[in-house]
C-alpha positions as CSV (number, residue, x, y, z in Angstrom):
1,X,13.7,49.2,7.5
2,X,10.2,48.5,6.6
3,X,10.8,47.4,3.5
4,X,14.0,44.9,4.7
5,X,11.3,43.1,6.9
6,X,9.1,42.9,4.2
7,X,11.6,41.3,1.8
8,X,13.0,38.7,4.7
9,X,9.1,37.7,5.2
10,X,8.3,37.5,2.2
11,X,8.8,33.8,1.5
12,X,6.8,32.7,5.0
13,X,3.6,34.3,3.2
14,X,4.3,31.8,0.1
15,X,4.4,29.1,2.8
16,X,1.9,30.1,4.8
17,X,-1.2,28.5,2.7
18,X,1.0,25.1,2.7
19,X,1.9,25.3,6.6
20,X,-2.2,26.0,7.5
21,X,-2.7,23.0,5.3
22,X,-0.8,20.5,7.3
23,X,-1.1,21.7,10.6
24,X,-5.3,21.4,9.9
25,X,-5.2,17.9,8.0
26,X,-2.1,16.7,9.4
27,X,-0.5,18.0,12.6
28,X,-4.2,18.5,14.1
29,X,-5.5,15.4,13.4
30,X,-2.2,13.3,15.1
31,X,-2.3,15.6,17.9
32,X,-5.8,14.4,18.7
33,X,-5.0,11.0,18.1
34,X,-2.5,10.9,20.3
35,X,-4.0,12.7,22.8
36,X,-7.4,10.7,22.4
37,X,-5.4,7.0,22.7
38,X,-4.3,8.5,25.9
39,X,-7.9,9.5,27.3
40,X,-11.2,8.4,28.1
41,X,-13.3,8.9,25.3
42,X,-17.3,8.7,25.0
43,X,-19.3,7.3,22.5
44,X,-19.6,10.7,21.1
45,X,-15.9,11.3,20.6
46,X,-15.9,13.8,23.3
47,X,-12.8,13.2,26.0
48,X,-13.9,12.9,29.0
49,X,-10.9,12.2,31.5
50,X,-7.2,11.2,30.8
51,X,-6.7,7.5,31.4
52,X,-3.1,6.9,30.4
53,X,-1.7,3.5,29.2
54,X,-5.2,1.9,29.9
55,X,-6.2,1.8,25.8
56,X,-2.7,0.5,24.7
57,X,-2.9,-1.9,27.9
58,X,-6.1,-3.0,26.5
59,X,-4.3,-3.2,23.1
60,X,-1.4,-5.7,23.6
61,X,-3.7,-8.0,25.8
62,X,-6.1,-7.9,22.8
63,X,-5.9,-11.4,21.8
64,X,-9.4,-11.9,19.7
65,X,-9.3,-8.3,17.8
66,X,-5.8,-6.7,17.6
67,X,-3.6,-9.6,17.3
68,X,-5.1,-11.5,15.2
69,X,-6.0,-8.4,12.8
70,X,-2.2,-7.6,12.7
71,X,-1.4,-11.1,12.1
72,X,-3.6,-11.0,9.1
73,X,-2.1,-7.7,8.0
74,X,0.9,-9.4,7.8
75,X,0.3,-12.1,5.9
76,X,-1.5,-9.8,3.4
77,X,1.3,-8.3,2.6
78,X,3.5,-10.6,2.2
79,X,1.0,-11.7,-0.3
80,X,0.4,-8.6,-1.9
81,X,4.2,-7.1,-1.8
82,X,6.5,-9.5,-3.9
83,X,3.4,-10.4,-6.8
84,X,3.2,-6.1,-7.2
85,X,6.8,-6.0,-8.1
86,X,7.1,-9.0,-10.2
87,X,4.3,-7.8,-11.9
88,X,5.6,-4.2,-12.3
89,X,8.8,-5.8,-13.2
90,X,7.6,-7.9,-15.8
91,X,5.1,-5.5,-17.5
92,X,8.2,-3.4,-17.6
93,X,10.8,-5.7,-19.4
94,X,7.4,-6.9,-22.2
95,X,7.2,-3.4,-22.8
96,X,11.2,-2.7,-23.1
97,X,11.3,-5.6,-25.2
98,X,9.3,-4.4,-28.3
99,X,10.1,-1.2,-28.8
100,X,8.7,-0.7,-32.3
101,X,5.5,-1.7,-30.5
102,X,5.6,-0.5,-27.0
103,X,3.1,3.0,-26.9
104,X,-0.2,0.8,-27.1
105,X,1.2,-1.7,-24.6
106,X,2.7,1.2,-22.4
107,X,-1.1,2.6,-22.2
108,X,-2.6,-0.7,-21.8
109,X,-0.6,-1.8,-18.8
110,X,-1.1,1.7,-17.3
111,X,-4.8,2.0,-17.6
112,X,-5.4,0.5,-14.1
113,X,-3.8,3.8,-12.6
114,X,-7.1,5.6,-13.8
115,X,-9.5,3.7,-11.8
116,X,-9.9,4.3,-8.1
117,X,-10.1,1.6,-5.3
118,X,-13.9,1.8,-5.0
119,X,-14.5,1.2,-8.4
120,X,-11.8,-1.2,-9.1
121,X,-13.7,-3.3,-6.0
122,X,-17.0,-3.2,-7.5
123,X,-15.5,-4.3,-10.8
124,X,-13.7,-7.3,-9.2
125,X,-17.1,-7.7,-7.1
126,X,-18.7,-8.6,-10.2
127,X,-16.4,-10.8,-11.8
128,X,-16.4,-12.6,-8.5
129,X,-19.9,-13.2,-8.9
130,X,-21.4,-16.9,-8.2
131,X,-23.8,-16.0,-10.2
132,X,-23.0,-14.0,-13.1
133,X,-19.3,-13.3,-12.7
134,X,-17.0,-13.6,-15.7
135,X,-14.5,-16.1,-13.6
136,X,-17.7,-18.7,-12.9
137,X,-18.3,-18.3,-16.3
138,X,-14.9,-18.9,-17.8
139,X,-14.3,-21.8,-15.8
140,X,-18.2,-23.5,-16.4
141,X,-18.6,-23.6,-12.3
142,X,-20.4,-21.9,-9.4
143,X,-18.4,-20.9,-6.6
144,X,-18.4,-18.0,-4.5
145,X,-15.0,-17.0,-4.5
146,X,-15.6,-14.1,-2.2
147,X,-17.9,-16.0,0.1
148,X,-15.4,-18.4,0.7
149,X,-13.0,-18.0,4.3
150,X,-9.9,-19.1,2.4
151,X,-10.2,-17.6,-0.3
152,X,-11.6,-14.1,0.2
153,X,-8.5,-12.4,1.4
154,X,-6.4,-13.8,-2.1
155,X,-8.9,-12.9,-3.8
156,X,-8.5,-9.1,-2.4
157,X,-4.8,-9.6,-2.8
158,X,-5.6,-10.2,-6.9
159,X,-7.6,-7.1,-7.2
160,X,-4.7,-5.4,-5.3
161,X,-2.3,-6.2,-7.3
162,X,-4.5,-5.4,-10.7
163,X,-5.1,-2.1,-8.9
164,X,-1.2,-0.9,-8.5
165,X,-0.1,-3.0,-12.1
166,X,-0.1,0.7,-13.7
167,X,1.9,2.2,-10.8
168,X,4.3,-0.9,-10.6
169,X,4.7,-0.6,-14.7
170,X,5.3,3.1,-15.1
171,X,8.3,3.0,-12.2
172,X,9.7,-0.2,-13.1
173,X,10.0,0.7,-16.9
174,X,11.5,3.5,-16.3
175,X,13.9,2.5,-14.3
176,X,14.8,0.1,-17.4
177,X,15.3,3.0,-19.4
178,X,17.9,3.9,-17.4
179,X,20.2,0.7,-17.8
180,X,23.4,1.7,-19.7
181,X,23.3,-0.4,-23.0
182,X,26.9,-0.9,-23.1
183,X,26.1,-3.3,-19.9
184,X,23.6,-5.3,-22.4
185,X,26.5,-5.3,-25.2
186,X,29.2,-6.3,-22.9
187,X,26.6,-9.4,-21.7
188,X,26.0,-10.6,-25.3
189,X,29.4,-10.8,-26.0
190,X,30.4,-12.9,-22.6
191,X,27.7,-14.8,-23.7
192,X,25.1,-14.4,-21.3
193,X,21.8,-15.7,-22.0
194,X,18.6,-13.7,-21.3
195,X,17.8,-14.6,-18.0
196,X,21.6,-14.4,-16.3
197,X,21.4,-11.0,-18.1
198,X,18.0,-9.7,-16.2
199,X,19.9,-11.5,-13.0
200,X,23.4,-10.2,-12.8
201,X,22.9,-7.0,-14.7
202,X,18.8,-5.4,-15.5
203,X,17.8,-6.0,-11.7
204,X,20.8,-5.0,-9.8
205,X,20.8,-1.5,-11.8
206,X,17.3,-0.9,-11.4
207,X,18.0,-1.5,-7.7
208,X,16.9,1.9,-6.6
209,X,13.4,1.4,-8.2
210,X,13.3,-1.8,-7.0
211,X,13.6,-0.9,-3.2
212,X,11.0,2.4,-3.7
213,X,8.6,0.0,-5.0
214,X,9.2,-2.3,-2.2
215,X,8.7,0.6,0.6
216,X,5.6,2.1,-1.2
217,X,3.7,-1.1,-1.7
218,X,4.5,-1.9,1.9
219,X,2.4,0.8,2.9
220,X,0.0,0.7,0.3
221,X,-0.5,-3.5,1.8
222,X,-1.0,-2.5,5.3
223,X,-3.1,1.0,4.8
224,X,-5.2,-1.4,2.4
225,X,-9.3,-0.4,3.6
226,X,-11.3,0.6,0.9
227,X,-10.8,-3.3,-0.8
228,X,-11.7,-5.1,2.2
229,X,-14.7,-2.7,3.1
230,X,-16.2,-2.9,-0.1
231,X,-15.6,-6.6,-1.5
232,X,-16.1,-8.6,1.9
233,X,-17.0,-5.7,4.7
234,X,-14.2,-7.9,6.9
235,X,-15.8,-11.1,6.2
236,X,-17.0,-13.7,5.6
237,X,-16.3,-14.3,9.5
238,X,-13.3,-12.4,10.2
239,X,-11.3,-14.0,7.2
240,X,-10.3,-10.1,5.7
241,X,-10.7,-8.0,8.7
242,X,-7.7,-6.5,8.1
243,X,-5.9,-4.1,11.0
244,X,-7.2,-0.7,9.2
245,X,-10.4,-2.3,8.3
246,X,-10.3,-3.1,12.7
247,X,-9.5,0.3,13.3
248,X,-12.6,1.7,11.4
249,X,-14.8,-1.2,13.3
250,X,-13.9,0.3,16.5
251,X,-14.0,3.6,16.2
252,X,-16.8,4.3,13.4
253,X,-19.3,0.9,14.1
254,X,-18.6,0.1,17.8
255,X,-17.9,4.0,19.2
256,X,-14.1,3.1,20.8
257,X,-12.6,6.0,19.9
258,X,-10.0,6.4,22.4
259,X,-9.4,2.5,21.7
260,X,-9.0,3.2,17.8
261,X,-6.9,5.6,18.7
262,X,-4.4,3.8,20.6
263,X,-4.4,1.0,17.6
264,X,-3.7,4.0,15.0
265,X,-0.9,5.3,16.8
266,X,0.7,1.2,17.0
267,X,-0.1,0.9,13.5
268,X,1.9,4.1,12.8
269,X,4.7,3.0,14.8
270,X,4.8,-0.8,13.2
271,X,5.2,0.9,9.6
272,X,8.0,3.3,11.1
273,X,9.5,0.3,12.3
274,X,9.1,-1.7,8.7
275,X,10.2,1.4,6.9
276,X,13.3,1.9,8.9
277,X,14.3,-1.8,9.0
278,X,14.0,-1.3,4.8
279,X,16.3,1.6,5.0
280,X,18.6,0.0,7.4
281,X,19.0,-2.9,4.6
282,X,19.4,-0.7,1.8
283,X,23.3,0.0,1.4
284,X,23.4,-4.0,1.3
285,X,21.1,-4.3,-1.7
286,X,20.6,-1.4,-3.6
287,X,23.5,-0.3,-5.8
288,X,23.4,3.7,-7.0
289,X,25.0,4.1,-10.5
């Protein structure tokens, strides 16, 4: 009998590790989030009374923080988004295309995935230099390419893209791999150039990777921090304050924790809402084999 409850058990103890895991670093902190948006909250992050709607009230009539930080999210990533998968996408078919001499390439394009967003800032920091950058130099000018209100946040959308080119490449090539070669064969012989062959047959079949690139990047745009924080700190002005980038202000810089709060839990539901629309739009575009 013992033994029987022992055996049935048995593969809760093998999740037990993983379940303390996520309810510590997952389910705890979004149970305080949610229960901090919805309260009072001191300068210390100590609750001190329950005050409903009042932080998402506060929110939505947020015209010179919130708003225009979600705008800017926005526009980001609408930036960012399409330029990561034509870059993936592209890296992918150079690579396909020369096979006999693909590893180097394959390694080359990849290498950004080994470099991590703070260091991948400080690098771009420096090319980005008025004064000693690479970019100035190239180009024989002084201009202060980060310093500048127009341009900073393009300029954080370049090193974004460099950033995920080794992600973008690795999924979109082998998605590639996966095209049948009697649809390449059958092309050639209807006579079918190269580029109403990547049209009508490489990028529908790769649909699937295609539309997995497009959700991840989305999130990857929207949760973008470490970029903005280290390159421009928000500025110059509030030309990169991005809405994580806001959400850090308030809660780590100007102590509005219960206000933070209430702008993580929107944020979470405005990527539920992206992702779902994606989904809902995906038996339309994306074609299984």
């Amino acid at each position: 009998m013992f033994r029987d409850i022992l055996r049935k058990a048995e593969p809760f103890f093998y999740l037990a590790p993983l379940v303390g895991i996520f309810c510590v670093f997952l389910y705890f902190p979004m149970i305080r989030t949610i229960v901090m948006s919805l309260s009072l909250v001191n300068s210390m992050g100590v609750i001190i009374s329950f005050s409903g709607l009042e932080n998402y009230i506060d929110l939505l009539t947020d015209t010179r923080t919130f708003w225009p930080s979600l705008l800017l999210t926005f526009r980001f990533a609408l930036m960012v988004v399409p330029s990561q998968i034509f870059v993936g996408v592209l890296l992918g078919l150079l690579a396909e295309n020369r096979a006999k001499k693909s590893s180097p390439l394959r390694v080359i394009y990849a290498l950004p995935m080994a470099v991590s967003s703070a260091v991948a800032a400080v690098i771009w920091v420096s090319l980005f230099s008025p004064a000693t950058g690479l970019i100035n130099y190239f180009f024989r000018i002084q201009f202060n390419w980060l310093g500048n209100g127009n341009l900073a946040l393009v300029m954080i959308a370049v090193t974004t893209v460099w950033l995920t080119m080794g992600t973008n490449f690795l999924y979109s090539y082998s998605g590639l791999q996966g095209v049948p070669g009697e649809l390449y064969e059958s092309a050639s012989i209807e006579g079918a150039n190269y580029l109403q062959t990547i049209w009508h047959i490489t990028l529908p079949s790769i649909s699937p990777t295609l539309f997995f690139l497009l959700v991840i990047n989305t999130i990857g745009a929207f949760q973008t921090f470490t970029l903005v924080n280290v390159m421009t700190g928000g500025g110059p002005g509030v030309s990169t304050r991005v809405l994580a980038y806001t959400i850090y202000r308030e809660a780590f810089i100007n102590n509005r924790w219960g206000y933070a709060c209430a702008q993580s839990m929107v944020f979470l539901v405005i990527l539920l809402t992206i992702s779902l629309i994606q989904f809902r739009f995906e038996r339309k575009g994306v074609h299984y084999q």
